[in-house]
N, C-alpha and C positions, 0 to 999 in steps of 0.2 A: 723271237719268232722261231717256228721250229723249223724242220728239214723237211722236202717236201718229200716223201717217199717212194714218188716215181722217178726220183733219182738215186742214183748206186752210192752206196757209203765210200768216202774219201780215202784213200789208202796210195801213199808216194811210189812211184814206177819202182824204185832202185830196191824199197823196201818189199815187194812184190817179188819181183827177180830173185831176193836171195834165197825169199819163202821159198817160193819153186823148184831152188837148186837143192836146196835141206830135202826136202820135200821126196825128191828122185832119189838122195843118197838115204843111207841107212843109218846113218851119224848125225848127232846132235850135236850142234855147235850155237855158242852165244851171236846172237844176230847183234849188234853196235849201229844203233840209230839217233840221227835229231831231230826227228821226226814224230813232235810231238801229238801233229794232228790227226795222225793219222786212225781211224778208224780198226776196230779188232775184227776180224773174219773167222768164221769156222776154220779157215787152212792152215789157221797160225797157231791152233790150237796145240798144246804138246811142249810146244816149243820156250827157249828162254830167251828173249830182248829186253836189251841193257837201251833204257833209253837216256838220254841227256837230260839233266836236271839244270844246268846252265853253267855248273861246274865238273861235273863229275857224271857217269853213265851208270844208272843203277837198275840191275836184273830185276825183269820180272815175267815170273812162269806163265803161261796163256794158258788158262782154264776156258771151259764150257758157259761158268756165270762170268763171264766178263765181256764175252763177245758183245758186240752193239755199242760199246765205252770207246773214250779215245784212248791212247797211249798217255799222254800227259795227264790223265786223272787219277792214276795211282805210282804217279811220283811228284812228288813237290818242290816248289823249286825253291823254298826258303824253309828255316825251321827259327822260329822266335826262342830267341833264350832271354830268361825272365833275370830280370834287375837284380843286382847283386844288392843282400839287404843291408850292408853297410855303406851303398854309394848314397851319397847326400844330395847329390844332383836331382836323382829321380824322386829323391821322400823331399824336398822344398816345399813342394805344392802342396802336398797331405799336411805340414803342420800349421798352414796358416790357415785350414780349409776346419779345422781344431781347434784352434785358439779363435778364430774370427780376427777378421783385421782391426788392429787398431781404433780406425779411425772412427768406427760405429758403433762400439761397445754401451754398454746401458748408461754407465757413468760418465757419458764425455756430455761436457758441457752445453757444447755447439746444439743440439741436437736433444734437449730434454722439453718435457711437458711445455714447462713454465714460461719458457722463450716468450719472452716481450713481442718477437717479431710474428709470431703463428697463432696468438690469442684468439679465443673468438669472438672478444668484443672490440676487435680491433674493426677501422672505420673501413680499411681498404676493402678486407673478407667478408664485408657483408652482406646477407641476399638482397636488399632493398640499393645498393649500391647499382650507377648508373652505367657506370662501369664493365661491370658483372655480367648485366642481362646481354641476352642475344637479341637480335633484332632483327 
């Protein structure tokens, strides 16, 4: 569901206040926030905020196309590193999905044409069986 837009975009007191003070002075300084929901405004435009990635505080410059975004959409809080292609753990699954399992392969016994048990002239499998029908 979206936002209903007769209400003001979300933006934390303390991270407001510092805009403010930047703002009066004539010096840039890195603003340091964990304040990831917070909402991007025209006033912040200019400016650098280091926000919290859940380890670490990573800069990011406030442009003109980013306003209307939250803060926590252009920094992430994980980065996946891909499997190392000598671990065995993670290739397990890919060789048996390759070979096919054992147990079903064309030549296994249990499991061919000719089974005595699956025939179709077998009395059990039959359609005229009483068994069989629905009722």
């Amino acid at each position: 569901m979206t936002r209903s837009l007769n209400k003001n975009p979300f933006v934390a007191n303390h991270l407001l206040r510092k805009i403010d003070k930047l703002n009066t002075k004539t010096k840039k300084e890195i603003i340091v926030t964990w304040s990831r929901a917070s909402t991007i405004i025209p006033i912040m435009i200019g400016h650098t905020i280091a926000i919290h990635n859940g380890k670490e505080h990573l800069p990011l410059y406030i442009t003109s196309r980013i306003t209307g975004h939250k803060l926590g959409e252009f920094v992430p809080t994980f980065n996946f590193q891909e499997h190392e292609k000598n671990d065995k753990k993670s290739q397990k699954g890919d060789k048996k999905s390759q070979k096919g399992d054992k147990k079903y392969q064309k030549g296994d016994k249990k499991y061919q044409k000719g089974d005595k048990k699956y025939q179709k002239g077998d009395k059990k499998y039959q359609k005229g069986d009483k068994k069989s029908r629905r009722r």
